[in-house]
C-alpha positions as CSV (number, residue, x, y, z in Angstrom):
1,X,-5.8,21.2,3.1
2,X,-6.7,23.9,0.6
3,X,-10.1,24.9,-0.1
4,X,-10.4,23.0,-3.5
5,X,-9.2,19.9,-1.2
6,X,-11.9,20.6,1.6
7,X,-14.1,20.3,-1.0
8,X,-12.8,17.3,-2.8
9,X,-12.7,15.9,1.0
10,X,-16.6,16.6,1.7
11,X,-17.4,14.5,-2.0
12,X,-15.7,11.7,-0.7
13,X,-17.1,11.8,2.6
14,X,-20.4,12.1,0.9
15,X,-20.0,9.4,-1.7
16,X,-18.5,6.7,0.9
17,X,-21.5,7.1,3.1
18,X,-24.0,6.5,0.8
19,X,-22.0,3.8,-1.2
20,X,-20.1,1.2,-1.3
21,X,-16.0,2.2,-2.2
22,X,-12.6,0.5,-1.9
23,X,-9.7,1.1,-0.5
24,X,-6.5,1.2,-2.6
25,X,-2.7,1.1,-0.4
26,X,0.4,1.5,-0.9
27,X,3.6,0.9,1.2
28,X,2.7,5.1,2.4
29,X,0.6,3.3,4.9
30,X,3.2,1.2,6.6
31,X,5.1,4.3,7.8
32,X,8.3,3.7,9.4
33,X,6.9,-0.1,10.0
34,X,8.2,-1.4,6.3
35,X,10.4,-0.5,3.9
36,X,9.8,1.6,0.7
37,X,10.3,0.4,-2.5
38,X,13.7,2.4,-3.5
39,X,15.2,1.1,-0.1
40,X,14.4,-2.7,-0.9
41,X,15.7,-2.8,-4.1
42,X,19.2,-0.8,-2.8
43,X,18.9,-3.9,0.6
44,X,18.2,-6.4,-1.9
45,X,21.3,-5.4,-4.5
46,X,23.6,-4.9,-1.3
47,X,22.9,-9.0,-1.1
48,X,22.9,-10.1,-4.5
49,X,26.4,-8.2,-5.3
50,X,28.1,-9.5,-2.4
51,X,27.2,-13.0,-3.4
52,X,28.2,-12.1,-7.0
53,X,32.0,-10.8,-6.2
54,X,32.2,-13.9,-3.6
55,X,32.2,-11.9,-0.3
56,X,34.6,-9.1,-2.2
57,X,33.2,-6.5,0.0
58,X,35.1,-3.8,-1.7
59,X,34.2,-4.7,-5.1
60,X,30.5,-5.5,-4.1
61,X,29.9,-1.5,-3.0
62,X,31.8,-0.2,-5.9
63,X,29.1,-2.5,-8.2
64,X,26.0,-0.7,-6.6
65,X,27.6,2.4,-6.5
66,X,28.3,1.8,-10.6
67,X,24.5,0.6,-10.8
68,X,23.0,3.1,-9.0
69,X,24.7,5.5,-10.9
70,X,23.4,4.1,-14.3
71,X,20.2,6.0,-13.7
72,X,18.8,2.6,-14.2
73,X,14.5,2.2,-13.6
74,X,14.0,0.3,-10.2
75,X,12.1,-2.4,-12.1
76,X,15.6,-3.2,-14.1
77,X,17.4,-2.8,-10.6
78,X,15.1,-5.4,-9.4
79,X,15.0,-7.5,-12.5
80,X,19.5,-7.8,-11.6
81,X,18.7,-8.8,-8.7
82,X,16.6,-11.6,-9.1
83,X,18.6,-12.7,-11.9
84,X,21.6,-12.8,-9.8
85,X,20.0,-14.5,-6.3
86,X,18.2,-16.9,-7.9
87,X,14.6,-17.3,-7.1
88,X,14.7,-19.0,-3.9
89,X,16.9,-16.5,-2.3
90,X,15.7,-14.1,-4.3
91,X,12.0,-14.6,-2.2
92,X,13.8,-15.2,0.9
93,X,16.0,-12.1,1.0
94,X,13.0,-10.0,0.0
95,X,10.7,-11.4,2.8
96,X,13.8,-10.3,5.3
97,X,14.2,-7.0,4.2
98,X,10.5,-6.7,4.2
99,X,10.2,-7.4,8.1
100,X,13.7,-5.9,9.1
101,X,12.5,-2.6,10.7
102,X,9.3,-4.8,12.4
103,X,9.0,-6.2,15.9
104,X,5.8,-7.8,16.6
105,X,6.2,-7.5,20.1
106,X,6.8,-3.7,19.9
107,X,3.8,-3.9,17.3
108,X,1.1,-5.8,19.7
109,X,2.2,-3.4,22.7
110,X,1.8,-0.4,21.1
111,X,-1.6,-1.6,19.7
112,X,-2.9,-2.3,22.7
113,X,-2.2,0.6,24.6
114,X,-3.9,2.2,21.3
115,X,-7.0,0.3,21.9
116,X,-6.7,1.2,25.9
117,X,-6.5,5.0,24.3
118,X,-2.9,5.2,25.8
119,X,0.4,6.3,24.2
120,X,2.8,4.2,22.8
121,X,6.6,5.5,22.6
122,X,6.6,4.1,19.2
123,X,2.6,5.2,18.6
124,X,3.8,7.9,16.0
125,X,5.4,4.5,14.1
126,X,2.5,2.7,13.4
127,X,-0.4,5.6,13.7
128,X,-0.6,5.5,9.8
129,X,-1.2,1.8,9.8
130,X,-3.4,2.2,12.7
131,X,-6.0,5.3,11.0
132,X,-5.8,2.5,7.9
133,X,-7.4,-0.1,9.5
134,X,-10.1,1.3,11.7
135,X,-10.9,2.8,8.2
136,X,-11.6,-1.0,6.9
137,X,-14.2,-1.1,9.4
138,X,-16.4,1.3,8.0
139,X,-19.9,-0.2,6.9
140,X,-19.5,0.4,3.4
141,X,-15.9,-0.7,2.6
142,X,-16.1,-3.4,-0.2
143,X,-12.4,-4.4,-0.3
144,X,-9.2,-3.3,-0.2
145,X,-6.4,-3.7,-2.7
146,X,-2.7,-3.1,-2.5
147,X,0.1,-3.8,-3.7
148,X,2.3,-4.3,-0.4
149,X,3.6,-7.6,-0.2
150,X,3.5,-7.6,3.3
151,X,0.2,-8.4,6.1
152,X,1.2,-5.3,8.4
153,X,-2.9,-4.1,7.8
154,X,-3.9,-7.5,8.5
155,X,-2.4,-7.7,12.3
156,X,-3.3,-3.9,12.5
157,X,-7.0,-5.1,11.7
158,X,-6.6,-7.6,14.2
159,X,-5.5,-5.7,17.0
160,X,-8.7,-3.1,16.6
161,X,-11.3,-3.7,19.4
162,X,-14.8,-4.6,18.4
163,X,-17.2,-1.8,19.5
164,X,-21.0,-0.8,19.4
165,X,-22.2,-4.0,18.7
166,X,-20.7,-4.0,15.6
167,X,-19.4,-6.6,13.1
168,X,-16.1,-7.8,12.7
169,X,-14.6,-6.9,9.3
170,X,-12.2,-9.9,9.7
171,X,-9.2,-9.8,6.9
172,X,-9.1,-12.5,4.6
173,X,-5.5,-12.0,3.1
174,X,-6.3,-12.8,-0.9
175,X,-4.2,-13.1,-4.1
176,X,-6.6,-12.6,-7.0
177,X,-9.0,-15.2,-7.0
178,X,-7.5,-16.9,-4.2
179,X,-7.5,-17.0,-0.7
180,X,-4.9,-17.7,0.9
181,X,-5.1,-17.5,4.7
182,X,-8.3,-16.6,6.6
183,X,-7.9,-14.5,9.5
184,X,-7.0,-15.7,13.2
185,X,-9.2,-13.8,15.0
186,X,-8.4,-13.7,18.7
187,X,-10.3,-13.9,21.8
188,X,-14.1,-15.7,22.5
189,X,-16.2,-14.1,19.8
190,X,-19.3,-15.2,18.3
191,X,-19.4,-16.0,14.5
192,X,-21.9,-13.3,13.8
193,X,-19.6,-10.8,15.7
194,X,-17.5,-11.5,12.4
195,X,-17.6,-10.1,8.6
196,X,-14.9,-11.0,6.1
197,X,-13.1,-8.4,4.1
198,X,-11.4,-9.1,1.3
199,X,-7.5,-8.0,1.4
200,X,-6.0,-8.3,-2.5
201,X,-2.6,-8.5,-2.7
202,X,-2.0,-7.8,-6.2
203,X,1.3,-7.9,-6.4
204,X,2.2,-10.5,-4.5
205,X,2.0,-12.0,-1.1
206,X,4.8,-12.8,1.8
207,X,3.1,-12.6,5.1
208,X,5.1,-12.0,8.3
209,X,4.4,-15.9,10.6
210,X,3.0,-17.9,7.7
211,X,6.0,-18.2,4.9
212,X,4.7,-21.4,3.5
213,X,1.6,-19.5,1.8
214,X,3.5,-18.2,-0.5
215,X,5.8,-20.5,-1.9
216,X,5.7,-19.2,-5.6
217,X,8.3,-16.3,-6.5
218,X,6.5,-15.9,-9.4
219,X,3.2,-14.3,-7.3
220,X,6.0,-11.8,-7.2
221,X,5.8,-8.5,-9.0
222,X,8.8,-6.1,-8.6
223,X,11.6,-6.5,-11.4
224,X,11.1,-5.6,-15.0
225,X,9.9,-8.8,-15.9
226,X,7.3,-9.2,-13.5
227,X,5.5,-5.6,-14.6
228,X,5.9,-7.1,-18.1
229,X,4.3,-10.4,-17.3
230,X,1.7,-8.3,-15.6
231,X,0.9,-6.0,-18.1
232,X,0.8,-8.9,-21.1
233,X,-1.2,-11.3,-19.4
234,X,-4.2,-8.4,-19.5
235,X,-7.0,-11.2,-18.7
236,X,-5.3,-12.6,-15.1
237,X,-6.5,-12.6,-12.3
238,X,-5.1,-10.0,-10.3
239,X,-5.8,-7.5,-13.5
240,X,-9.4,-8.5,-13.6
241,X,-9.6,-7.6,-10.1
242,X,-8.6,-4.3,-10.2
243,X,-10.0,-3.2,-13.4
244,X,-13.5,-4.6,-11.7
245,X,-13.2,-2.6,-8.4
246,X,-11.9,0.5,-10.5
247,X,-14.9,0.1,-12.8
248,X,-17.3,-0.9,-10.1
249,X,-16.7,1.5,-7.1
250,X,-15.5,4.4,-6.0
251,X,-11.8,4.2,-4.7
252,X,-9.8,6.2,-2.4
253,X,-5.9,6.0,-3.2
254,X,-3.4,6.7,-0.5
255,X,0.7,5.8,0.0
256,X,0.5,5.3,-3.5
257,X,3.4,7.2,-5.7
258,X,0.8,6.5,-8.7
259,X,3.5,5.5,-10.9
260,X,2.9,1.9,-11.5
261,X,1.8,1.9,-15.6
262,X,-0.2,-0.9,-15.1
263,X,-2.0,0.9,-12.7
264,X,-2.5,3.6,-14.6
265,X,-3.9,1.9,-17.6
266,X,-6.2,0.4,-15.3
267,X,-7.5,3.6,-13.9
268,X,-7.9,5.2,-17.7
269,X,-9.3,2.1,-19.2
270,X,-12.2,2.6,-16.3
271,X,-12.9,6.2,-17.0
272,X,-13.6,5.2,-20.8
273,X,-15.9,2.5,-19.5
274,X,-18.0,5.5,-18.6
275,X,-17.8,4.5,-14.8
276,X,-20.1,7.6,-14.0
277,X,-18.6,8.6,-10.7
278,X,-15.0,9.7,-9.0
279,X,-11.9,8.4,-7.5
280,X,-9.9,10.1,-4.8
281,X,-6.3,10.1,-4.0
282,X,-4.7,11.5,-0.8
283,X,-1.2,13.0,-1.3
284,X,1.4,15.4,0.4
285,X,1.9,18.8,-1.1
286,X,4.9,18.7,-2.5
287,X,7.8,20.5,-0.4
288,X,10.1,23.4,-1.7
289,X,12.2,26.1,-0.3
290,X,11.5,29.5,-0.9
291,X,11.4,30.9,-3.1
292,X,10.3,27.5,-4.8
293,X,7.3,27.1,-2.7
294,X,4.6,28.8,-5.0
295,X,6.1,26.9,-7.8
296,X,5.6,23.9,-6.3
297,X,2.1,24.9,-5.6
298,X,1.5,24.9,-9.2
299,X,3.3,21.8,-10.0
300,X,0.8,20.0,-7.3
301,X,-1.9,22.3,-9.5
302,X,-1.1,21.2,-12.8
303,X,-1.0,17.1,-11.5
304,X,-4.4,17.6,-9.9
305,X,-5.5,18.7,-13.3
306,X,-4.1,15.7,-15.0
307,X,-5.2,13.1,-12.6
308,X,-8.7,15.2,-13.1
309,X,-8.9,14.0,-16.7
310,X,-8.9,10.4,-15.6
311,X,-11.4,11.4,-13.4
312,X,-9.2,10.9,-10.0
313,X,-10.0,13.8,-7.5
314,X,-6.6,15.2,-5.5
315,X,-7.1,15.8,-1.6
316,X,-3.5,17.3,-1.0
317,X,-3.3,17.3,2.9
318,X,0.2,19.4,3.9
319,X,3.8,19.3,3.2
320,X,4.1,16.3,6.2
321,X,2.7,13.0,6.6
322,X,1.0,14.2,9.8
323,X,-1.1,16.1,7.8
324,X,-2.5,13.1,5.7
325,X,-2.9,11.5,9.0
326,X,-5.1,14.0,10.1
327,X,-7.1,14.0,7.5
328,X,-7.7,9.8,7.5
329,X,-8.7,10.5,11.3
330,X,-11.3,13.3,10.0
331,X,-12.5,10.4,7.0
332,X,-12.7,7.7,9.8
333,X,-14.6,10.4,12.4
334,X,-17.2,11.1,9.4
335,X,-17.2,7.2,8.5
């Protein structure tokens, strides 16, 4: 971190123990476990294309090559999709692609040799995920809210030890204004040993061993008409929720590009409610060659500046996402 960041980093530390603050994620988090939103969409049209040239394999590749090409938004590459599949498959093929790069046995293993304080072969895979949830733990944490589809934090959650005598924060998996699966907690505990915590999936939910909770494709946001819907229906639910927590408490931001609009209006529309205190965001410097480098310095300067006037505060950890990692394990040491 640089030292405007070191200081933006002690703030936060500052404000989180002494308040209560949310935590807003992104598919960053997952790491290598899921699969980033450019890479689902390209999965997702590989599907839909083959059905629509009837197993034409040749002329399915050259139609994503032609639609790639098109410099087409992702939403509209989405919104082709779902047109084409249908919206049964449509939720089906997206819950596959979501899950492809998981195994849950691989996952439990390697969290419970985390637990033990061993070393996974594939701990590096889920360390991100791993940081995220021991940071839902802390006393203070209100909620979280995210717009990952999957429940990767959940089972993460799940897999932490309970220590100190502390409480549980037990996930309770949520679309806006309603729950939808209460966590399974393993193992003999007592009831006090267990405090829910609120887990908003705002754009949707499609959880890894329980498909039937979300049965609706239309809880769904990802193609152009769903980030329309979502936008012109300004008084549901799920934008109530956010614009509540974003007006309410501080948040900290991390595996989020920050380039979702309705987002965005969210976060300005709460810094002209006068919310009278910060947000953070944790980001990678960006990463250029030489002799590029100190221009990229300035381009991370000038963003800083921008997300400044909504009143967003930039920790930019280094050019790799170790370095963000080490600074979540620095939040959740000072937590």
């Amino acid at each position: 971190m640089d030292d405007i960041s070191h200081l933006v980093f002690d703030e936060m530390v500052r404000t989180f123990s002494r308040s209560p603050f949310v935590l807003f994620l992104g598919a960053g988090v997952n790491g290598d476990t899921g699969v980033r939103w450019s890479k689902l969409v390209s999965a997702l049209e590989e599907k839909a294309f083959h059905m629509l040239s009837s197993g034409d394999n040749e002329l399915a590749k050259s139609l994503q090559k032609f639609v790639s090409g098109k410099g087409l938004e992702m939403t509209m590459r989405a919104e082709l999709v779902a047109r084409t599949l249908g919206p049964s498959a449509y939720r089906l093929f997206l819950k596959r692609e979501l899950y492809s790069n998981f195994s849950y046995g691989e996952f439990t293993k390697c969290m419970g040799e985390k637990q033990a304080g061993g070393r996974h072969s594939h701990a590096e895979k889920y360390h991100f995920l791993w940081l995220a949830a021991k940071l839902t733990q802390s006393a203070n944490l209100v909620a979280v809210l995210t717009l990952n589809y999957d429940n990767f934090l959940e089972m993460a959650i799940e897999a932490l030890p309970i220590s100190d005598g502390r409480q549980r924060r037990a996930p309770v998996c949520m679309m806006p204004a309603r729950p939808l699966a209460e966590s399974t907690v393993k193992g003999r505990r007592k009831p006090g040993d267990i405090r829910p915590l609120p887990v908003y999936h705002l754009h949707g939910f499609l959880p890894y061993l329980s498909p039937d909770l979300a049965p609706d494709s239309q809880d769904i946001v990802l193609s152009q008409n769903d980030y329309l819907r979502s936008m012109r229906e300004s008084m549901s639910a799920g934008n109530c929720t956010a614009v509540h927590m974003l007006t309410s408490y501080p948040v900290l931001f991390v595996g989020l590009s920050m380039n979702d609009w309705n987002l965005l209006r969210h976060i300005e529309a709460s810094q002209v409610a006068g919310r009278g205190f910060s947000h953070f965001r944790l980001g990678r410097q960006t990463n250029a060659e030489d002799p590029l480098q100190k221009a990229a310095l300035l381009y991370d300067r000038m963003v800083g500046q921008v997300w400044n006037m909504y009143g967003v505060k930039s920790i930019t950890a280094g050019t790799d996402y170790k370095h963000m990692r080490k600074v979540l394990e620095e939040l959740v040491d000072s937590l």
